[in-house]
C-alpha positions as CSV (number, residue, x, y, z in Angstrom):
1,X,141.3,51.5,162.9
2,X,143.5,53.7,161.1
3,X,146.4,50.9,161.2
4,X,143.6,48.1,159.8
5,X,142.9,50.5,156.8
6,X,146.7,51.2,156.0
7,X,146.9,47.2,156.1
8,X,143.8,46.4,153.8
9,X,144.9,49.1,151.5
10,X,148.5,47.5,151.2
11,X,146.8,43.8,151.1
12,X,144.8,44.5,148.3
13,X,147.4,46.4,146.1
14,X,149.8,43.6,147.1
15,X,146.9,41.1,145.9
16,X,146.6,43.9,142.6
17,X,150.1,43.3,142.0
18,X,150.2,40.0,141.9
19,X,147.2,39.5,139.6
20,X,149.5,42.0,136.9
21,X,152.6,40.5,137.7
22,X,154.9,39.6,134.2
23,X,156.6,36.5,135.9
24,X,155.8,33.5,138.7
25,X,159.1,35.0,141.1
26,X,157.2,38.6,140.9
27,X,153.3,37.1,141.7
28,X,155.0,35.1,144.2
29,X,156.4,37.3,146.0
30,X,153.6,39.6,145.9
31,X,151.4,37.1,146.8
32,X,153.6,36.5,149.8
33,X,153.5,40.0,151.1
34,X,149.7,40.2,150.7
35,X,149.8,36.8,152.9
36,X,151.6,38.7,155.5
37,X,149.7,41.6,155.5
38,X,146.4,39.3,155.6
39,X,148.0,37.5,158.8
40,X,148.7,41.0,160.2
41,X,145.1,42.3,159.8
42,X,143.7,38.8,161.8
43,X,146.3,39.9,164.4
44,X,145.3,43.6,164.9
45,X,141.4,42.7,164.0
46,X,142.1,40.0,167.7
47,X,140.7,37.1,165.2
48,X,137.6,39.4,164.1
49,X,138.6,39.6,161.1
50,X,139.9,36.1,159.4
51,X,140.8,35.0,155.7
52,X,139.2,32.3,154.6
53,X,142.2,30.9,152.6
54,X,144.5,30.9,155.6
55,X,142.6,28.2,157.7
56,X,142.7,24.9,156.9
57,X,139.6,23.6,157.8
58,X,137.5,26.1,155.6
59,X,135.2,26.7,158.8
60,X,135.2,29.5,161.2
61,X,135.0,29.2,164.9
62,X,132.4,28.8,166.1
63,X,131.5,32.3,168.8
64,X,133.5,34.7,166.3
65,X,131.6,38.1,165.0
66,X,133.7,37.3,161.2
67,X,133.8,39.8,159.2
68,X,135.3,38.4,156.2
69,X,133.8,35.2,154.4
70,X,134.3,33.6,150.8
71,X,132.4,34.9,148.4
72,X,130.9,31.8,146.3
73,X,132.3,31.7,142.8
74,X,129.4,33.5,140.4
75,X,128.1,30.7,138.5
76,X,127.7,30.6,134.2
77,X,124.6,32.0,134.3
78,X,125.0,35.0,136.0
């Protein structure tokens, strides 16, 4: 679990960079390295743990225990 946390913690300051970055070659490539840290965490989670935004279909399979979903978009009024 250790490896998973050193993953998520690098994801999301990868993500954190990106958001702050000055220019599009910087956010890109921060956004690319978060990508591969998201694709590493569905490897070492064996699929348990799966990113929304990396499947095309939006859906996930069917029999998997997910443990990351999209969070709906907070609406105007809240």
């Amino acid at each position: 679990m250790d490896d998973l946390n050193y993953l998520f913690l690098r994801q999301q300051m990868e993500r954190t960079l990106a958001e702050s970055a000055k220019n599009a070659a910087a956010r890109e490539a921060h956004e690319e390295m978060a990508r591969q840290y998201e694709l590493e965490i569905e490897r070492k989670s064996g699929g348990r743990i799966i990113f929304p935004w990396h499947r095309h279909d939006g859906a996930a399979d069917p029999g998997t225990d997910q443990l990351i979903s999209e969070l709906p978009t907070p609406s105007a009024s809240s």
